[in-house]
MDAnalysis code that builds the backbone (N, CA, C; Angstrom):
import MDAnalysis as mda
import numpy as np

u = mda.Universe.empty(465, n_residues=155, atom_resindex=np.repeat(np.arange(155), 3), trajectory=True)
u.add_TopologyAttr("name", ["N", "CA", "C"] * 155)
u.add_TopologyAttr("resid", np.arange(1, 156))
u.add_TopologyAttr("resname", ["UNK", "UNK", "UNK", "UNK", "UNK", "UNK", "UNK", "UNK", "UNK", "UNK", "UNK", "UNK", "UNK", "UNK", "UNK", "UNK", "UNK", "UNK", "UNK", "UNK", "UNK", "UNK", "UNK", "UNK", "UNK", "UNK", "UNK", "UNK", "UNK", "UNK", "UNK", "UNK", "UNK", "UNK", "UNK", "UNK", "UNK", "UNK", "UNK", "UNK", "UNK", "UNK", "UNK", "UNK", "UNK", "UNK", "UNK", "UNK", "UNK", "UNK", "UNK", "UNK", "UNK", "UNK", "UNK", "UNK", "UNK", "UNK", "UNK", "UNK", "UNK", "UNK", "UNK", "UNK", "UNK", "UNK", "UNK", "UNK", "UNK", "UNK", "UNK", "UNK", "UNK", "UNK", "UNK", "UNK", "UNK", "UNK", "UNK", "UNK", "UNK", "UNK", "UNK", "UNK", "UNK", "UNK", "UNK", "UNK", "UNK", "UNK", "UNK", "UNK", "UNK", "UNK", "UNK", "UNK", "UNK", "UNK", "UNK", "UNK", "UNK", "UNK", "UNK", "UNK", "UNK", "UNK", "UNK", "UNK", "UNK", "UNK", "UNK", "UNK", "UNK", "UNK", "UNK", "UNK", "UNK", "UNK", "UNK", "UNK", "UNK", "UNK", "UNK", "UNK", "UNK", "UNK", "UNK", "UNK", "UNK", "UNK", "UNK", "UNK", "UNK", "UNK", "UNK", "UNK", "UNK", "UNK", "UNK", "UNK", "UNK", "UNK", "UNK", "UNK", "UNK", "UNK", "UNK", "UNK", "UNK", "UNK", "UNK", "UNK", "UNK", "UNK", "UNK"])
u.atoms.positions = np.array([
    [3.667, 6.992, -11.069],
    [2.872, 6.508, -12.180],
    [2.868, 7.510, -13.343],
    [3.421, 8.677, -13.076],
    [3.511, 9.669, -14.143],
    [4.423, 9.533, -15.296],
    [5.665, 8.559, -14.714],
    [6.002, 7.979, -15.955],
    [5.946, 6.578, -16.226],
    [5.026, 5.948, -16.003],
    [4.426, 4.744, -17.044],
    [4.489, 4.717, -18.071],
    [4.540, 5.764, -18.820],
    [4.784, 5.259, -20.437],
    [6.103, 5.096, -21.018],
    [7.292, 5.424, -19.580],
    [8.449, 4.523, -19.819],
    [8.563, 3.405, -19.273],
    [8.186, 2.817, -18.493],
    [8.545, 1.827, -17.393],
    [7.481, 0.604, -17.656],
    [6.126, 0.767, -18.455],
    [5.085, 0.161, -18.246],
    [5.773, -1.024, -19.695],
    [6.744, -1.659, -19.848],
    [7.974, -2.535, -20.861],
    [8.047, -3.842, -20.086],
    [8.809, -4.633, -20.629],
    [9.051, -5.953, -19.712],
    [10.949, -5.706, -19.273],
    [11.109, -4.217, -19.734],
    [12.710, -4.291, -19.018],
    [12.550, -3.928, -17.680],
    [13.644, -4.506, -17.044],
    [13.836, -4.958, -15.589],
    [13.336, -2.837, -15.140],
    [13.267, -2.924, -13.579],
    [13.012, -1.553, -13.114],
    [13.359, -1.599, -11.534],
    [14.187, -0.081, -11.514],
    [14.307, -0.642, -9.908],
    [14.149, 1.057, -9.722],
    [13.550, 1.200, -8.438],
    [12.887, 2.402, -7.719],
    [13.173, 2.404, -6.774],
    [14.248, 3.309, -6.784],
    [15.088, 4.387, -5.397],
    [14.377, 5.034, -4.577],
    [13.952, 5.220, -3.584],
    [13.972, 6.776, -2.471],
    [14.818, 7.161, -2.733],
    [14.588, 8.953, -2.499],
    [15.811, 9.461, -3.031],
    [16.444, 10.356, -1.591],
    [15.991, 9.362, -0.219],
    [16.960, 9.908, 0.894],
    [17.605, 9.164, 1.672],
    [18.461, 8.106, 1.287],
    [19.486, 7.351, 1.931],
    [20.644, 7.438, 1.194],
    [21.588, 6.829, 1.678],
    [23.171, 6.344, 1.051],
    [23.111, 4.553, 1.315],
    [23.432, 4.083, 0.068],
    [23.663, 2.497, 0.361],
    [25.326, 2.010, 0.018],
    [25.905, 1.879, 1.011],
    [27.061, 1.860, 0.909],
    [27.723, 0.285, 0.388],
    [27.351, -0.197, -0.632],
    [27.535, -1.328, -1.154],
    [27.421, -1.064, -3.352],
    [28.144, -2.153, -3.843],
    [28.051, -2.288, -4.819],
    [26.676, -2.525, -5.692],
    [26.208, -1.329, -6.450],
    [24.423, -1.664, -6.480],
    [24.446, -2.863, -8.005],
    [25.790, -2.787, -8.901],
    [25.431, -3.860, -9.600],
    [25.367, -5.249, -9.050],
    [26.024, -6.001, -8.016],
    [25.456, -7.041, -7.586],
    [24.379, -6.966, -6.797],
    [23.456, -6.157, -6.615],
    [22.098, -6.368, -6.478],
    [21.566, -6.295, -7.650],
    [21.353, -5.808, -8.528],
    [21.094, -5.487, -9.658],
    [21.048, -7.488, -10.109],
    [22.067, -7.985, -10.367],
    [22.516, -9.119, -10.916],
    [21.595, -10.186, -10.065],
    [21.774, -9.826, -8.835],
    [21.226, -10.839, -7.917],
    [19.566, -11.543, -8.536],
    [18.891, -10.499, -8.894],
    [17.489, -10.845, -8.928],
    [16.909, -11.986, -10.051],
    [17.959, -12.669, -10.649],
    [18.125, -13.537, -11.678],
    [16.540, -14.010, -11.704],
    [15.689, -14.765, -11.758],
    [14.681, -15.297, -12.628],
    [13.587, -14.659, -11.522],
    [13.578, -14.134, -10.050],
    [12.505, -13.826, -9.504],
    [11.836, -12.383, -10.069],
    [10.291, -12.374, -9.905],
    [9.874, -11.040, -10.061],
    [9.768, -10.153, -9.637],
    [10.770, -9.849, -8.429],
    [11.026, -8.750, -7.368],
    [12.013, -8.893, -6.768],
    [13.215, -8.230, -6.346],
    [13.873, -8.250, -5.316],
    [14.185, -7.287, -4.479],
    [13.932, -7.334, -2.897],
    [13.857, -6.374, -2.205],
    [14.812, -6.088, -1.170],
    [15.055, -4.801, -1.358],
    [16.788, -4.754, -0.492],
    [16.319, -4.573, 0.837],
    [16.813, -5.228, 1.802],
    [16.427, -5.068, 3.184],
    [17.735, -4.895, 3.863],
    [17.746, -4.784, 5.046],
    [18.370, -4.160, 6.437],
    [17.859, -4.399, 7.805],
    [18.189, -4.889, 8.596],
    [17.743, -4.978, 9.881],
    [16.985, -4.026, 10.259],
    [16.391, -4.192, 10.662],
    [15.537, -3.004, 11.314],
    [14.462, -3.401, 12.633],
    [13.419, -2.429, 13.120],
    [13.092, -2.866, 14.306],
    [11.807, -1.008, 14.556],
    [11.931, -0.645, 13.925],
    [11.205, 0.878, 13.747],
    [10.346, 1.144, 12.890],
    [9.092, 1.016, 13.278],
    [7.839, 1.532, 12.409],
    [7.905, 2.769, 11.451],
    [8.618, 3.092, 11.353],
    [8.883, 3.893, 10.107],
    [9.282, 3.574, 9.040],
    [9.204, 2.204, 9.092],
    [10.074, 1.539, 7.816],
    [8.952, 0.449, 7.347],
    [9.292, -0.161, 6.423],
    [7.964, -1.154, 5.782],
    [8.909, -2.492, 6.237],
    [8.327, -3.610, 5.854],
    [8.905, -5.155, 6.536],
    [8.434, -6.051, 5.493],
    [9.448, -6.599, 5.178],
    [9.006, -7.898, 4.418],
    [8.555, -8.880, 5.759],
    [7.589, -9.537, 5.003],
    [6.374, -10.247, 6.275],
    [6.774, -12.234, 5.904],
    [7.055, -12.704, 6.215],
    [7.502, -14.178, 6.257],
    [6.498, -15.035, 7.172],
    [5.905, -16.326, 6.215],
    [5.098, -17.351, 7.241],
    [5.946, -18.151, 7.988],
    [5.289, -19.247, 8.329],
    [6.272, -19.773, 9.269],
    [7.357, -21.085, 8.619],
    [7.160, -21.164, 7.161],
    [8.121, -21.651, 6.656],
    [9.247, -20.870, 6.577],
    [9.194, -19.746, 6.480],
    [10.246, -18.562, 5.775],
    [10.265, -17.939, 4.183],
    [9.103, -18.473, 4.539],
    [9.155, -18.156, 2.457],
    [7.993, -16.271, 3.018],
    [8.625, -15.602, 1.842],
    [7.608, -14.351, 1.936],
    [6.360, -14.477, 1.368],
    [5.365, -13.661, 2.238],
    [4.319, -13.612, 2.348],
    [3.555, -11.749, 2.004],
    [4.466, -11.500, 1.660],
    [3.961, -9.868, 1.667],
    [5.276, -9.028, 2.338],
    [4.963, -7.588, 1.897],
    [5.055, -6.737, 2.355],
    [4.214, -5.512, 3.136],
    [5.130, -5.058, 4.758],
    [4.130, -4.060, 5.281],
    [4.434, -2.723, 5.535],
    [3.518, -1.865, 5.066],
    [4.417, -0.715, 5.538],
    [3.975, 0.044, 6.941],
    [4.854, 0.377, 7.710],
    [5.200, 1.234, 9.119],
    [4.317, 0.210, 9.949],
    [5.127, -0.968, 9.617],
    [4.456, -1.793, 10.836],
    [5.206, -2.963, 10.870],
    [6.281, -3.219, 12.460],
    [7.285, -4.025, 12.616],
    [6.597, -5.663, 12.938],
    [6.635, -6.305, 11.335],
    [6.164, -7.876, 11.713],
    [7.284, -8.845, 10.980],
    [8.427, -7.932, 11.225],
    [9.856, -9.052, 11.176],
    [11.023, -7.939, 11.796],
    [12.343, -8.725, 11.491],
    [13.441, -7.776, 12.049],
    [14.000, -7.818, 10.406],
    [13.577, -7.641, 9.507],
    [13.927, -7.565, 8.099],
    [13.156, -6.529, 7.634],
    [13.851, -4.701, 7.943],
    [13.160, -3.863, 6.974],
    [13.084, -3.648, 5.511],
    [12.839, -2.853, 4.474],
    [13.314, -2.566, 3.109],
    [14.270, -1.323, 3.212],
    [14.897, -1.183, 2.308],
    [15.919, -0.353, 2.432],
    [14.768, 1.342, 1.821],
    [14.254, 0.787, 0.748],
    [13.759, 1.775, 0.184],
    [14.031, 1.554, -1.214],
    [14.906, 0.633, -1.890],
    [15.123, 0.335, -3.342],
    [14.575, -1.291, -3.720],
    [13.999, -1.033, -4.644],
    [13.109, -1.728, -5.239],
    [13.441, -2.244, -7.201],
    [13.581, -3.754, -6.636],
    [13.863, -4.238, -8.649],
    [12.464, -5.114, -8.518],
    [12.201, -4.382, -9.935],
    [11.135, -5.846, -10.672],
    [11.823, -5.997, -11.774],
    [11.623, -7.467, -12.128],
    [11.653, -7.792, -13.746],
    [11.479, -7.484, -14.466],
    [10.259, -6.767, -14.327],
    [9.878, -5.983, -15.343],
    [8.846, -4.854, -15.238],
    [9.313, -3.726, -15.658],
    [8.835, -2.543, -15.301],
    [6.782, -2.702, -15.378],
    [6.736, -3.404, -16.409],
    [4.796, -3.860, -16.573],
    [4.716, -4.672, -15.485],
    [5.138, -5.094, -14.262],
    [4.794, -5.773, -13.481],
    [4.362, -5.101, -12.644],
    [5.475, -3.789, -11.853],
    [5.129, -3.257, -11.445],
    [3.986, -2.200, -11.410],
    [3.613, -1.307, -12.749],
    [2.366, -0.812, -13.060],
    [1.468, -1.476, -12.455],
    [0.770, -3.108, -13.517],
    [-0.018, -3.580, -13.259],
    [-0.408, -3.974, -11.728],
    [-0.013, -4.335, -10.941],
    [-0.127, -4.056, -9.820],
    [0.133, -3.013, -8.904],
    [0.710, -2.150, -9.077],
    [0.367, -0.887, -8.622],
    [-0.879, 0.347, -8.714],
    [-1.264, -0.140, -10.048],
    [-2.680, 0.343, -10.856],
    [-3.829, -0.584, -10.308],
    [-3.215, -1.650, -9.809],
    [-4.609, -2.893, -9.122],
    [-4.895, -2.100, -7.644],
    [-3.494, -1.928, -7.033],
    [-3.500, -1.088, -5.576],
    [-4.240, 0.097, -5.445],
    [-4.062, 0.924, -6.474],
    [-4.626, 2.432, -6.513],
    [-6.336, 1.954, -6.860],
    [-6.389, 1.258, -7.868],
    [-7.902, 0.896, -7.824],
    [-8.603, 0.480, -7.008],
    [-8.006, -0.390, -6.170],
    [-8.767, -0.886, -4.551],
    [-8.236, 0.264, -3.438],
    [-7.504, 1.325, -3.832],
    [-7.796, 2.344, -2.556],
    [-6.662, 2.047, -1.408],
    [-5.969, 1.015, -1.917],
    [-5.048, 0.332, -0.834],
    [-4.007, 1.258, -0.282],
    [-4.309, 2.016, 0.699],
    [-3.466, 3.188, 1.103],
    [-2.880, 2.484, 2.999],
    [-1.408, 3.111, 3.084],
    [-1.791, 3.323, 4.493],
    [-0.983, 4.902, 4.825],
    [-1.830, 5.312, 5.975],
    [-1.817, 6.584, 6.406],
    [-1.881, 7.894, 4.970],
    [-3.165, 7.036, 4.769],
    [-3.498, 8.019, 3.700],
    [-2.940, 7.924, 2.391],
    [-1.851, 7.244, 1.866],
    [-0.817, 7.175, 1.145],
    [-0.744, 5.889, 0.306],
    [-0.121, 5.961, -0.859],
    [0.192, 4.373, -1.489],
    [1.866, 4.847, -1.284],
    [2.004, 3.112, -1.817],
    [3.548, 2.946, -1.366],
    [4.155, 2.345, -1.801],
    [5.385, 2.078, -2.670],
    [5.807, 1.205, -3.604],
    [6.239, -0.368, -3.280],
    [6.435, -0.118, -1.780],
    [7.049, -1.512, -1.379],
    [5.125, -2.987, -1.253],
    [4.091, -1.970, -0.982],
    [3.044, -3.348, -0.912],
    [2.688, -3.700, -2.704],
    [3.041, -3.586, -3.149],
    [3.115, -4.007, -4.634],
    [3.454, -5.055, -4.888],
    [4.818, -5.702, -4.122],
    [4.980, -6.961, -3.936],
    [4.159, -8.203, -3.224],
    [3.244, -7.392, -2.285],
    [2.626, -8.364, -2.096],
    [1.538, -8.971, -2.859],
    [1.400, -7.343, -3.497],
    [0.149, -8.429, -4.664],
    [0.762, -9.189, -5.693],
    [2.273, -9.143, -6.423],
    [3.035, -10.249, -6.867],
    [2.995, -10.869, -6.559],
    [3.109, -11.197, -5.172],
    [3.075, -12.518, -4.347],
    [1.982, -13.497, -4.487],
    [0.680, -12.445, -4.346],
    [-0.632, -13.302, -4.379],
    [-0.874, -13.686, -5.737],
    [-0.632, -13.297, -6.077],
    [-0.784, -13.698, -7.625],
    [0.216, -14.735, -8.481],
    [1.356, -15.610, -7.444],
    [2.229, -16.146, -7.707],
    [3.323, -16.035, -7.918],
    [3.752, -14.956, -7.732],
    [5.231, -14.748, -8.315],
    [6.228, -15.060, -7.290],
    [7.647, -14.738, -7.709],
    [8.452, -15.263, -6.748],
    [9.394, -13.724, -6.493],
    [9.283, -13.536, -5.424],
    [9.995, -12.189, -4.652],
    [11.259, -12.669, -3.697],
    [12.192, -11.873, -4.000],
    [13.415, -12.533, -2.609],
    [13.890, -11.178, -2.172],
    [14.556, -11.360, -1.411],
    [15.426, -10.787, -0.339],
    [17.263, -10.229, -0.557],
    [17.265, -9.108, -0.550],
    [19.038, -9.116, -0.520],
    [19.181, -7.981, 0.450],
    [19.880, -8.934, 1.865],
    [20.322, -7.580, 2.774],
    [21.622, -7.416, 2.754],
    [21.717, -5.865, 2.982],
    [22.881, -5.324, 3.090],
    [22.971, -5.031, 4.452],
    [22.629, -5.238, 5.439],
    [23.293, -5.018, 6.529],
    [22.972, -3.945, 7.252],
    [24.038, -3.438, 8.112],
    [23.712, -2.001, 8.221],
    [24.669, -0.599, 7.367],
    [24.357, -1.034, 6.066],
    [25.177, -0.348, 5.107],
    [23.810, 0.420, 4.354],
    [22.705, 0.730, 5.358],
    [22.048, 1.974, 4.321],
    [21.893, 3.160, 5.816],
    [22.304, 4.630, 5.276],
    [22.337, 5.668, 5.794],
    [21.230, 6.450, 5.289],
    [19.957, 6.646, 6.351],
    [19.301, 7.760, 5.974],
    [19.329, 9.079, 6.026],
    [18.637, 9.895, 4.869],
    [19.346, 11.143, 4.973],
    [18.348, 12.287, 5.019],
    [17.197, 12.063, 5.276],
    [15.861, 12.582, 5.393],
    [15.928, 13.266, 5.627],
    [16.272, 13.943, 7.592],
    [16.201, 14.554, 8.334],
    [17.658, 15.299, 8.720],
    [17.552, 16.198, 9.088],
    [19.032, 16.923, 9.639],
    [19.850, 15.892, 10.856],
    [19.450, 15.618, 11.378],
    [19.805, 14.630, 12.398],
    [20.356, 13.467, 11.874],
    [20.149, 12.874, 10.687],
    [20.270, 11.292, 10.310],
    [21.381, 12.071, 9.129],
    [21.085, 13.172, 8.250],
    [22.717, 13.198, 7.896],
    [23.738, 13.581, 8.305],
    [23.840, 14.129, 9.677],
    [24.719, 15.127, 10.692],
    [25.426, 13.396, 10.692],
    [24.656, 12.352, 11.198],
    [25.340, 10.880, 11.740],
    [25.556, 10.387, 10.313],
    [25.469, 10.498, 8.987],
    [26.088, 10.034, 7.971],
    [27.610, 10.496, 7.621],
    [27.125, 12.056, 7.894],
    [29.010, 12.387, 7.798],
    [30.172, 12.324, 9.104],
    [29.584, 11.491, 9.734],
    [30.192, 11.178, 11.297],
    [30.918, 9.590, 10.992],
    [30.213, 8.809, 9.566],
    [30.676, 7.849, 9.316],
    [31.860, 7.680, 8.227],
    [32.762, 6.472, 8.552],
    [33.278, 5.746, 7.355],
    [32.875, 5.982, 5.879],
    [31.657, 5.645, 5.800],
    [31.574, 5.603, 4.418],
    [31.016, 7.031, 3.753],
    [30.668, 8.139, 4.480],
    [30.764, 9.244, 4.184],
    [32.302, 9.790, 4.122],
    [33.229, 9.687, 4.968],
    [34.462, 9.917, 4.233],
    [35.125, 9.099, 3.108],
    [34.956, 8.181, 2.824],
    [35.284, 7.232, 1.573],
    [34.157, 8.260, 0.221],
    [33.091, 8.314, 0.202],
    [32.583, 8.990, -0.392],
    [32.741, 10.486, -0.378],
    [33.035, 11.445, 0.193],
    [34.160, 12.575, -0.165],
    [35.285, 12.599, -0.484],
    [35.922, 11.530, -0.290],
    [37.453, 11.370, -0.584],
    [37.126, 11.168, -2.315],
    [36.241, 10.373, -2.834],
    [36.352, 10.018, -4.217],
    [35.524, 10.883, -5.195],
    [35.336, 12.144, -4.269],
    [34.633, 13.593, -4.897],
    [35.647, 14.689, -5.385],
])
């Protein structure tokens, strides 16, 4: 929120973590998010360490959760809105109601208050094409992969 006074615009905004590798083309995600007000990159997943887009029993989304497995559809950690004032305003609604978990706010439940408020949020998975790089352990197994040598080779 420290820089809101760039982002708080109606141009589009998308918010990285800055400890994975996504081994896919990020302008067709980028492109993908055509008229919705969120789109959220997901990945299979199955590990409470990760947040979950939350689906009723139509399949339409219903929220986002974080470190708590209530689908097999995690977030990657990158995040588009439409528009950068979307995100503020509801992120500034979150911080005002205290809406923390484990102490913490978090960029991915933001969408759910889009949600409640009507908007339309979708989905683009990539598969298992995101590498985390957090920990010593999870990048030791990034450069053990394919797409870590494709990505040194073009260094």
């Amino acid at each position: 929120m420290l820089a809101k006074y760039l982002i708080d615009n109606a141009a589009p905004l998308i918010i990285a973590n800055c400890d994975q590798y996504i081994d896919i083309d990020i302008d067709t995600y980028y492109h993908a998010c055509g008229s919705s007000e969120g789109l959220i990159m997901t990945m299979p997943g199955d590990d409470p360490k990760w947040s979950y887009v939350k689906y009723d029993s139509k399949g339409n989304i219903v929220g986002v959760v974080e470190k708590q497995v209530v689908s097999n559809e995690a977030t990657v950690g990158i995040y588009h809105y439409r528009h950068g004032s979307d995100f503020v305003r509801h992120a500034e609604a979150m911080i005002a109601e205290n809406e923390r978990v484990n102490g913490e706010f978090y960029v991915a439940p933001v969408y759910s208050r889009i949600i409640a408020a009507g908007g339309k949020v979708g989905t683009y998975n990539i598969g298992n094409n995101m590498y985390g790089l957090g920990i010593p352990a999870d990048l030791d197994f990034f450069h053990s992969t394919e797409a870590s040598r494709r990505l040194l080779a073009r260094a």
